[in-house]
NUMI-112339 format. One line per 10 residues: their letters; for each residue x, y, z of C-alpha. Coordinates in Angstrom, 1 decimal. Example, Ala and Ser with C-alpha at 12.3 -4.5 7.8 and 13.67 -1.06 7.14 Angstrom:
<pts>
AS) 12.3:-4.5:7.8  13.7:-1.1:7.1 $
</pts>
This chain:
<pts>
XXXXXXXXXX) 0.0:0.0:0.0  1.3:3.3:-1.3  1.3:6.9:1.4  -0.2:9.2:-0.5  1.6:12.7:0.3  0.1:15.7:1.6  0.0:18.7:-1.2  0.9:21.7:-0.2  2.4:20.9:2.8  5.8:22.5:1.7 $
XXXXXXXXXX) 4.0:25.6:1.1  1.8:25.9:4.4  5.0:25.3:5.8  6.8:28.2:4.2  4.3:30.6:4.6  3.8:29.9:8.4  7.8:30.8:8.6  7.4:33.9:5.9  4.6:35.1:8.3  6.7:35.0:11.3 $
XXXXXXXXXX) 9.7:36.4:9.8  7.4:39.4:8.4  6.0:39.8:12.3  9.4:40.0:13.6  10.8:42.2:11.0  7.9:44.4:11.6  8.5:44.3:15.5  11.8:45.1:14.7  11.1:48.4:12.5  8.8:49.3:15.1 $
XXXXXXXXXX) 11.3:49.2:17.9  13.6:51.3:15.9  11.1:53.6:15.1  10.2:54.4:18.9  14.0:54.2:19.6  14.1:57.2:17.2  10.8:59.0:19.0  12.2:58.2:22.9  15.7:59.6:22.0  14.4:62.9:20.3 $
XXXXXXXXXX) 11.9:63.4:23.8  15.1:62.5:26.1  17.2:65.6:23.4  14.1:67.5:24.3  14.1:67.1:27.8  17.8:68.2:28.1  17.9:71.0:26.2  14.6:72.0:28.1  16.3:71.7:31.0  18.8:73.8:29.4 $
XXXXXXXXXX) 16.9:76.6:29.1  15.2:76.5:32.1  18.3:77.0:33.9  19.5:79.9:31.8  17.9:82.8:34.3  20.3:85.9:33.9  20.7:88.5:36.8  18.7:91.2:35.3  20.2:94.1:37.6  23.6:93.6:36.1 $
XXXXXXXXXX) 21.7:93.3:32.7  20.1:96.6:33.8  23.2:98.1:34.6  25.5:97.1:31.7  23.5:95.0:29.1  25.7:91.6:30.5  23.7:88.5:30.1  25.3:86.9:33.0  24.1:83.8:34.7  25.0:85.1:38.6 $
XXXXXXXXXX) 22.8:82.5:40.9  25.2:79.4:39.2  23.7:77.3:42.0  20.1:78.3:41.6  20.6:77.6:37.9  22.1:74.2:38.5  19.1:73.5:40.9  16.3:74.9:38.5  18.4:72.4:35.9  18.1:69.1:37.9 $
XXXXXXXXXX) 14.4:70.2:39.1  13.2:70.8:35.5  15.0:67.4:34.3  13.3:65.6:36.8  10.0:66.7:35.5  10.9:66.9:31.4  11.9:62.8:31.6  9.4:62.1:34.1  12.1:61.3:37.6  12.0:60.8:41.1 $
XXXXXXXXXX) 14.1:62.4:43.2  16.5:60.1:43.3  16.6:60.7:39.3  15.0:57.2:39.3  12.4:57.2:36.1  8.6:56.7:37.3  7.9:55.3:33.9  9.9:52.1:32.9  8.8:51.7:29.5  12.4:53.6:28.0 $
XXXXXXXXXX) 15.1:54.0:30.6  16.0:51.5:33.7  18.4:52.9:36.4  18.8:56.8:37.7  19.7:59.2:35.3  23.4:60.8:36.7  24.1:64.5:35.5  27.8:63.9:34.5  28.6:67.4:34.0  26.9:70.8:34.2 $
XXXXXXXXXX) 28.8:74.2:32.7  27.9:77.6:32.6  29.9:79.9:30.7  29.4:83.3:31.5  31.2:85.6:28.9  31.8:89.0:29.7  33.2:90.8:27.0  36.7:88.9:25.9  36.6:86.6:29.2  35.1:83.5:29.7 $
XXXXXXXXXX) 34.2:81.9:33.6  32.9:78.9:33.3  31.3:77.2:36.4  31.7:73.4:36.5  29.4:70.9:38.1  30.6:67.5:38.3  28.6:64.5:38.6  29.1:64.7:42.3  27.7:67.9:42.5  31.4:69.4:43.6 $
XXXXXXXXXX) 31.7:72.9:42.3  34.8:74.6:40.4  35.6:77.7:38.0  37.8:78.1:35.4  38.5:81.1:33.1  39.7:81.6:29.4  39.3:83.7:26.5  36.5:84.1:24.5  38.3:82.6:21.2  39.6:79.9:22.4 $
XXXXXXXXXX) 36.6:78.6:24.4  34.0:75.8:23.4  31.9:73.3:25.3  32.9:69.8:25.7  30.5:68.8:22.6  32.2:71.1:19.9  29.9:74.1:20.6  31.5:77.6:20.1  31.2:80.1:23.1  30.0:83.4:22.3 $
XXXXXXXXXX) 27.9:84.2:24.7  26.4:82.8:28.3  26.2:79.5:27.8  24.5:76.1:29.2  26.0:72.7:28.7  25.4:69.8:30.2  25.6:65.9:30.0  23.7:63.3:31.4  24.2:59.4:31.2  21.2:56.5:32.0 $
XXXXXXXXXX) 20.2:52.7:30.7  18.1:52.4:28.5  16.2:49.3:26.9  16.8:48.0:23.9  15.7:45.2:21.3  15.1:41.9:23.2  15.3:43.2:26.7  19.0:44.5:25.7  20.5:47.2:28.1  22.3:49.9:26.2 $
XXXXXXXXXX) 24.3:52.9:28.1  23.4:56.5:26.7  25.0:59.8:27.1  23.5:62.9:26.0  24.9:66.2:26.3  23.4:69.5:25.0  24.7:73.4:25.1  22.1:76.2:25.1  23.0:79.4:23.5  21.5:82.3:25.9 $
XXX) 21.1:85.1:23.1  20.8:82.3:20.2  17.6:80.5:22.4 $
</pts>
């Protein structure tokens, strides 16, 4: 007695595979695409944060038409506070909403450059917090991303986890300046 084969099975076979491989090739354009979304809202978030910390002392601007960031440690407060709210943190920097970053976000650097006329003092932040000052000239000064200085400016740099494809962890920095008279 002769088995009679199955027709088609070859091709119900294939197309159960071509399906899956189209669902997970899908997934994966997906994934990339909210990758793209997620990184431009975290951008968003610093350079938000940026800005928010740019408050110039208005009676020197009064007086002699300096933008000058004075209140360095009000503006690196009014920073973290407004980067805890822009990428949705606890205080501990811890994000309330898993979906895109695991782990606290740490503020690796924070600068202000305060230029006033040829002279540059730049006001450091380190990721402990820790406070220092340098000074340069105005031509030979730019931010640790490439950025020109040419006038008060905010830079800063943050680092976090953030989830990949298949449950990966990737590590991503993101630094941003903000232009005081250009923003």
């Amino acid at each position: 007695m002769k088995m009679k084969k199955d027709k088609g099975a070859i091709e119900y076979s294939m197309s159960i595979i071509l399906l899956m491989i189209s669902v997970l090739l899908i997934l994966f354009c997906f994934r990339i695409r909210s990758a793209r979304v997620e990184k431009a809202y975290l951008e968003d978030g610093l350079a938000s944060a940026n800005l928010a910390a740019a408050v110039i002392d208005t009676d020197i601007y009064g007086e002699t038409e300096k933008l000058i960031i004075s209140d360095t440690s009000g503006a690196y407060e009014r920073f973290k506070k407004s980067l805890k709210i822009n990428l949705n943190l606890d205080d501990g920097f811890m994000p309330e909403d898993t979906f895109l970053m695991e782990n606290p976000v740490e503020i690796l650097e924070f600068r202000i450059y305060n230029v006033d006329e040829d002279m540059v003092t730049c006001v450091v932040y380190d990721e402990y917090g820790s406070r220092s000052t340098e000074s340069s000239s105005l031509s030979h000064t730019v931010t640790p991303d490439g950025t020109e200085v040419e006038s008060t400016t905010i830079y800063s740099k943050i680092e976090f986890d953030v989830k990949g494809f298949l449950s990966q962890r990737n590590r991503l920095t993101l630094e941003n300046s903000v232009d005081v008279v250009k923003n």
